[in-house]
C-alpha positions in Angstrom: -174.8 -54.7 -28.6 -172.9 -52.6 -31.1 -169.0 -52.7 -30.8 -168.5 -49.2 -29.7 -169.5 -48.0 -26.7 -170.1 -44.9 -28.6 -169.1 -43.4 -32.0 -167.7 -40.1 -32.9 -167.7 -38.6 -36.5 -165.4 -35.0 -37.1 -166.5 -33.5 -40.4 -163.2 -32.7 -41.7 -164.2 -31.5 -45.1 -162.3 -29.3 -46.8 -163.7 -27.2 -49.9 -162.1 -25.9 -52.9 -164.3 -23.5 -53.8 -163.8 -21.2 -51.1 -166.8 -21.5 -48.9 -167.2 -22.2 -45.3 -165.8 -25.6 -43.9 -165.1 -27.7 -41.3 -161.7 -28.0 -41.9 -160.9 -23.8 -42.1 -161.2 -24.6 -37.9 -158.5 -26.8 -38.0 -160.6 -30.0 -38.0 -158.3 -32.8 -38.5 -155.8 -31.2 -35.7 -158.8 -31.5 -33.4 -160.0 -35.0 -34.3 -156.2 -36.5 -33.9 -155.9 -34.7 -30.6 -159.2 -36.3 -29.7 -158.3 -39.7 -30.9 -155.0 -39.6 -29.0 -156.7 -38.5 -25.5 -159.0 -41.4 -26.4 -156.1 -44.0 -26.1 -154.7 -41.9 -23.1 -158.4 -42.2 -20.9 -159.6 -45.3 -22.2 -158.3 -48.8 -22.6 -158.8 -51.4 -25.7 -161.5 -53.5 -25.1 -165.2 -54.1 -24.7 -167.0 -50.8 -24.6 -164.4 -48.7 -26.0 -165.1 -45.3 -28.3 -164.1 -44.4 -31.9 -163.0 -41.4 -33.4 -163.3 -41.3 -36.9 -162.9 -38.6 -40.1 -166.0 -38.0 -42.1 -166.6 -36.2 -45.4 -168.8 -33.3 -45.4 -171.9 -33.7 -42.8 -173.6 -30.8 -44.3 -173.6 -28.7 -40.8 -171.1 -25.9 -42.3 -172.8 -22.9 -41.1 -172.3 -24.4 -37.5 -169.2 -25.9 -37.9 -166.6 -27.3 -37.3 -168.9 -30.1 -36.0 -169.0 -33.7 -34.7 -171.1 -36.2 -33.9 -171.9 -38.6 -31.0 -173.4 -41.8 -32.3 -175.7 -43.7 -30.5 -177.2 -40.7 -28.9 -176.6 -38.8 -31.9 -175.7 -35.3 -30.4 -174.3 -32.8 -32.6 -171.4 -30.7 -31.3 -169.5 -27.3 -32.6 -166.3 -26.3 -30.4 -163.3 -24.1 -31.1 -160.6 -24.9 -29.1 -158.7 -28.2 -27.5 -160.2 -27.2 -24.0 -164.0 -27.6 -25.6 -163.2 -30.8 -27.3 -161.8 -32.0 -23.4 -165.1 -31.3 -22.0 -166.8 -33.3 -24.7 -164.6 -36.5 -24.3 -164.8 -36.0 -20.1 -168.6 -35.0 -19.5 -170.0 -36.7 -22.9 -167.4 -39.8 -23.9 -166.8 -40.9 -20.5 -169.7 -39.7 -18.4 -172.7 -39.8 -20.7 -173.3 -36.7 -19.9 -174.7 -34.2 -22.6 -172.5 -30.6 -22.8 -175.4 -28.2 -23.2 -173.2 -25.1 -24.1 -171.7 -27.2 -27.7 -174.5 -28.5 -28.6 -175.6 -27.5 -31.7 
């Protein structure tokens, strides 16, 4: 059984040469606000979730984008509100959010 319950990866890549990225949508804002609603919702312990930073995950022309490991679904979102609906329907439910996935 792997340690996580489930996995989540936020490309927060940031380019220097000008072209689309992750991190133009505010990226790492939105994966510490997700890792902090994390610790609110769910306590330390067996079958707990990480949120982690990844480099570039090569989605740009969707992004921003994260990832949901096992089930490896592939969101976009814009906003706090779409990143809540993730963590409540997906994170904690297991339920897939058909309108971010990408």
């Amino acid at each position: 059984m792997s340690h996580f319950k489930r996995h989540v990866f936020f490309c927060t890549n940031q380019r220097t040469n000008g072209e689309a990225c992750c991190q133009d949508h505010q990226a790492n804002e939105m994966r510490a606000y997700a890792k902090e609603r994390m610790k609110e919702l769910v306590p330390k312990g067996e079958g707990r979730m990480r949120i982690n930073s990844a480099g570039c995950l090569d989605r740009c022309e969707k992004g921003p984008v994260l990832v949901v490991y096992p089930e490896a679904v592939w969101y976009t979102y814009t906003d706090k509100a779409d990143i809540d609906e993730i963590i409540n329907e997906h994170l904690l439910h297991g339920r897939v959010v058909e309108r971010l996935k990408i």
